[in-house]
C-alpha positions in Angstrom: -15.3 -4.8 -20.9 -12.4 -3.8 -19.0 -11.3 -6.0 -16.0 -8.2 -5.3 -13.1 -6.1 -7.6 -12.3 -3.7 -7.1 -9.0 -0.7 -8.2 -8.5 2.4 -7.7 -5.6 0.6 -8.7 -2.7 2.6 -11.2 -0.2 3.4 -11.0 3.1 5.9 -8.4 4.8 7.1 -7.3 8.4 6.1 -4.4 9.6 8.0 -1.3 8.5 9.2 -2.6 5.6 7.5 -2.1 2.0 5.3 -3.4 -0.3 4.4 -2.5 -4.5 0.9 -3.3 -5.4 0.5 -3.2 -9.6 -2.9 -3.2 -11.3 -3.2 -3.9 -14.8 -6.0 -3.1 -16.7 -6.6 -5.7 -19.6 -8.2 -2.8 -22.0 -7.4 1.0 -22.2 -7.8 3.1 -18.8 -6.2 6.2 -19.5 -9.4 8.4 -19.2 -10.6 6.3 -15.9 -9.7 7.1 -12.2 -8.0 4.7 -11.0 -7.6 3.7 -6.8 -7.9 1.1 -4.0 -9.7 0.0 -1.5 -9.0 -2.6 1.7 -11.2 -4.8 3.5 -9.7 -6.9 6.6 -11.3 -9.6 8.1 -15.0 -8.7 10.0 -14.8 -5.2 8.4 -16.2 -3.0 6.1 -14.3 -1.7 3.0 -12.2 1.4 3.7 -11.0 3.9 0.8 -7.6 3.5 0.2 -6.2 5.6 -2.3 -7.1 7.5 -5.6 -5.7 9.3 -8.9 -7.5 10.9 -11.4 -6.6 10.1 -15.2 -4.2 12.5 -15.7 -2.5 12.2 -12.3 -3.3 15.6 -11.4 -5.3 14.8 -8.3 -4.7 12.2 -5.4 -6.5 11.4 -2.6 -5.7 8.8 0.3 -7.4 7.6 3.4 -6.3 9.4 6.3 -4.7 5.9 8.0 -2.4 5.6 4.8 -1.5 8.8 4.4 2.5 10.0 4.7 2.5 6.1 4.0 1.5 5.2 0.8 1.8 6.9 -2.6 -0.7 5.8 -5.9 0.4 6.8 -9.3 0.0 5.0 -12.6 1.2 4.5 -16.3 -1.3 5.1 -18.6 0.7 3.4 -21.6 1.1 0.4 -19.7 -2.8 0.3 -18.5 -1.1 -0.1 -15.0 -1.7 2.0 -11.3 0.2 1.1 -8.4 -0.1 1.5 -5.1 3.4 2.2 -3.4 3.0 0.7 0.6 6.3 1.9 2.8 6.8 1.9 7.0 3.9 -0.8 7.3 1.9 -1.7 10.2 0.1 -4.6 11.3 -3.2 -2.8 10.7 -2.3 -2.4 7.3 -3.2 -6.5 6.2 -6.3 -6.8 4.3 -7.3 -8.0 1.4 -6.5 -4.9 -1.0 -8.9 -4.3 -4.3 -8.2 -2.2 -7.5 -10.7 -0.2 -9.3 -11.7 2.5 -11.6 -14.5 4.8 -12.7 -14.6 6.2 -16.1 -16.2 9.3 -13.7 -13.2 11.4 -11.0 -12.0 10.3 -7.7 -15.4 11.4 -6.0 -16.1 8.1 -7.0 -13.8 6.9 -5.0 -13.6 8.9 -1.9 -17.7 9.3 -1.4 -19.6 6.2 -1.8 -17.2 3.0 -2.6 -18.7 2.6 -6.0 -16.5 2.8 -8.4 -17.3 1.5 -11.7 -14.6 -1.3 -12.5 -13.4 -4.0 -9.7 -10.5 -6.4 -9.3 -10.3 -9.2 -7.7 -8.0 -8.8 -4.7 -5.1 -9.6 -3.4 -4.3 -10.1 0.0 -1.1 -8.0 2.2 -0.1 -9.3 5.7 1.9 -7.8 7.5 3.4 -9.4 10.4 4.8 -7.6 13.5 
């Protein structure tokens, strides 16, 4: 029922910044919410997750210090805050949700609820 759309992806040099916004077209508030990345030839790596009521978060140890996820459950909307980028950081980046926790997110890769993608470059 639900579906994620993303939204903010573009290209960027490295160390500069970067807001990814997902918008969820029905009512999310009681779903984690977090993203994943896949780059070319690679598997899909964990990204970054919240729990519903923002009390928990959970990043990928290669974004961490870097990134920061937080939503607005009245607006149906997480984002995914990118600062000092790095070259490494393009890939195609996907939004999802679970109506389950994070674990969903940080064991496994199967959350629920997918978006489509969007891609980031960064250049150097």
């Amino acid at each position: 029922q639900v579906r994620l759309v993303e939204s903010g992806g573009g290209l960027v040099q490295a160390g500069g910044s970067l807001r990814l916004s997902c918008v969820a077209s029905g009512r999310v508030s009681s779903y984690a919410m977090g993203w994943f990345r896949q780059s070319a030839g690679k598997e899909r790596d964990f990204v970054a997750a919240i729990s519903w009521n923002s009390d928990s978060r959970s990043y990928g140890s290669s974004v961490k210090g870097r990134f920061t996820i937080s939503r607005d459950n009245a607006k149906n909307t997480a984002y995914l805050q990118m600062d000092n980028l790095l070259p490494e950081d393009t890939a195609v980046y996907y939004c999802a949700a679970d109506p389950s926790s994070i674990v969903a997110f940080t064991t496994g890769r199967n959350p629920e609820l997918w978006g489509q993608g969007i891609l980031v470059t960064v250049s150097s």
